[in-house]
C-alpha positions as CSV (number, residue, x, y, z in Angstrom):
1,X,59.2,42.0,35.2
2,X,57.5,41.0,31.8
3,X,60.6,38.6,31.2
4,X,59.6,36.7,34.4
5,X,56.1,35.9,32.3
6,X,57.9,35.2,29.9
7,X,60.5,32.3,31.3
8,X,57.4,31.4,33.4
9,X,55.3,30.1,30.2
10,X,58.7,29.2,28.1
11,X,59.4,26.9,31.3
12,X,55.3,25.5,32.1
13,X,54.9,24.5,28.5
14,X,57.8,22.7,28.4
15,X,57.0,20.8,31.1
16,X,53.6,20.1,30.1
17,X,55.1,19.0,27.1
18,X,57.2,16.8,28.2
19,X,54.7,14.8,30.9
20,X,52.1,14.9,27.7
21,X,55.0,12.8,25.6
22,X,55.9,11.0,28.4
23,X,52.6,9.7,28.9
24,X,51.9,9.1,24.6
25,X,49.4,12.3,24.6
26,X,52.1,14.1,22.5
27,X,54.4,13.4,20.2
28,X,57.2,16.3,21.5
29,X,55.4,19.6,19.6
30,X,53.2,21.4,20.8
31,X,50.4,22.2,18.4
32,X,50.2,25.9,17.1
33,X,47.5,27.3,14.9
34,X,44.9,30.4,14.9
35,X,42.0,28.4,16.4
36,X,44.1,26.8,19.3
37,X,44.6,30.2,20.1
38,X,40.8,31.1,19.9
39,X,40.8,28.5,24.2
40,X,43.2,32.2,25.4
41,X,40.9,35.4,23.1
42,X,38.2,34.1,24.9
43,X,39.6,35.1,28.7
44,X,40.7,38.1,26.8
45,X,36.8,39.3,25.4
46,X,35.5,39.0,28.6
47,X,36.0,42.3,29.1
48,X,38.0,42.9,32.2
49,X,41.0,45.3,32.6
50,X,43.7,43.4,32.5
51,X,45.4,43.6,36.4
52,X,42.3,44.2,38.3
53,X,40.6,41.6,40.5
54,X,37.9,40.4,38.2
55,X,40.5,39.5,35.5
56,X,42.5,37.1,38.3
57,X,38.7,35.6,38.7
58,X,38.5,34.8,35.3
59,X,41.9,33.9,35.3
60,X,41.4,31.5,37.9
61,X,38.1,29.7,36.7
62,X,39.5,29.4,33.3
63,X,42.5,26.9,35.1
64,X,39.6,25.2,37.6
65,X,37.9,24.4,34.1
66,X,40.7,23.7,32.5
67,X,41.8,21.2,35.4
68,X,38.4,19.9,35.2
69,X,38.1,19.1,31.8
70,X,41.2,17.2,31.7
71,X,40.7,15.5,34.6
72,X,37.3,13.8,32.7
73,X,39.3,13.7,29.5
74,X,41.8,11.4,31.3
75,X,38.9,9.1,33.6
76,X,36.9,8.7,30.4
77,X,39.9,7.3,28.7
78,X,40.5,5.3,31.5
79,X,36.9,3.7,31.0
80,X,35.4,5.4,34.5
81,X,31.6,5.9,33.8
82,X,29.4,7.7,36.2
83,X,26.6,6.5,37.0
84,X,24.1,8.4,39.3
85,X,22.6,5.9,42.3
């Protein structure tokens, strides 16, 4: 089953990849070094057993923030502003 993770992350980054160069985010690599990898220890030291509920929770409002982040990465780059009324 662990080769279904496996071809499941091979085939998301690739495709991330390639709508990141697509769009000029990226130039066709995807960056690789110890403190990129700092964004995936840090689900990891929260302290859940890996499998149980909690851990999908984490799981789950590490991609809402995730989402979220680059959704205001990409509107401030687009010149939105918010402005409270």
């Amino acid at each position: 089953m662990a080769d279904v993770y496996v071809k499941y992350r091979e085939d998301l980054t690739a495709h991330m990849l390639e709508v990141a160069t697509g769009n000029g985010l990226l130039s066709g690599t995807l960056l690789n070094s110890p403190d990129l990898d700092a964004a995936y220890h840090f689900l990891m030291k929260s302290g859940t057993e890996p499998g149980t509920t909690e851990a999908y929770r984490f799981f789950l409002i590490s991609v809402e923030i995730m989402y979220k982040i680059g959704a205001a990465i990409e509107l401030h780059r687009l010149g939105y502003k918010f402005e409270k009324i």
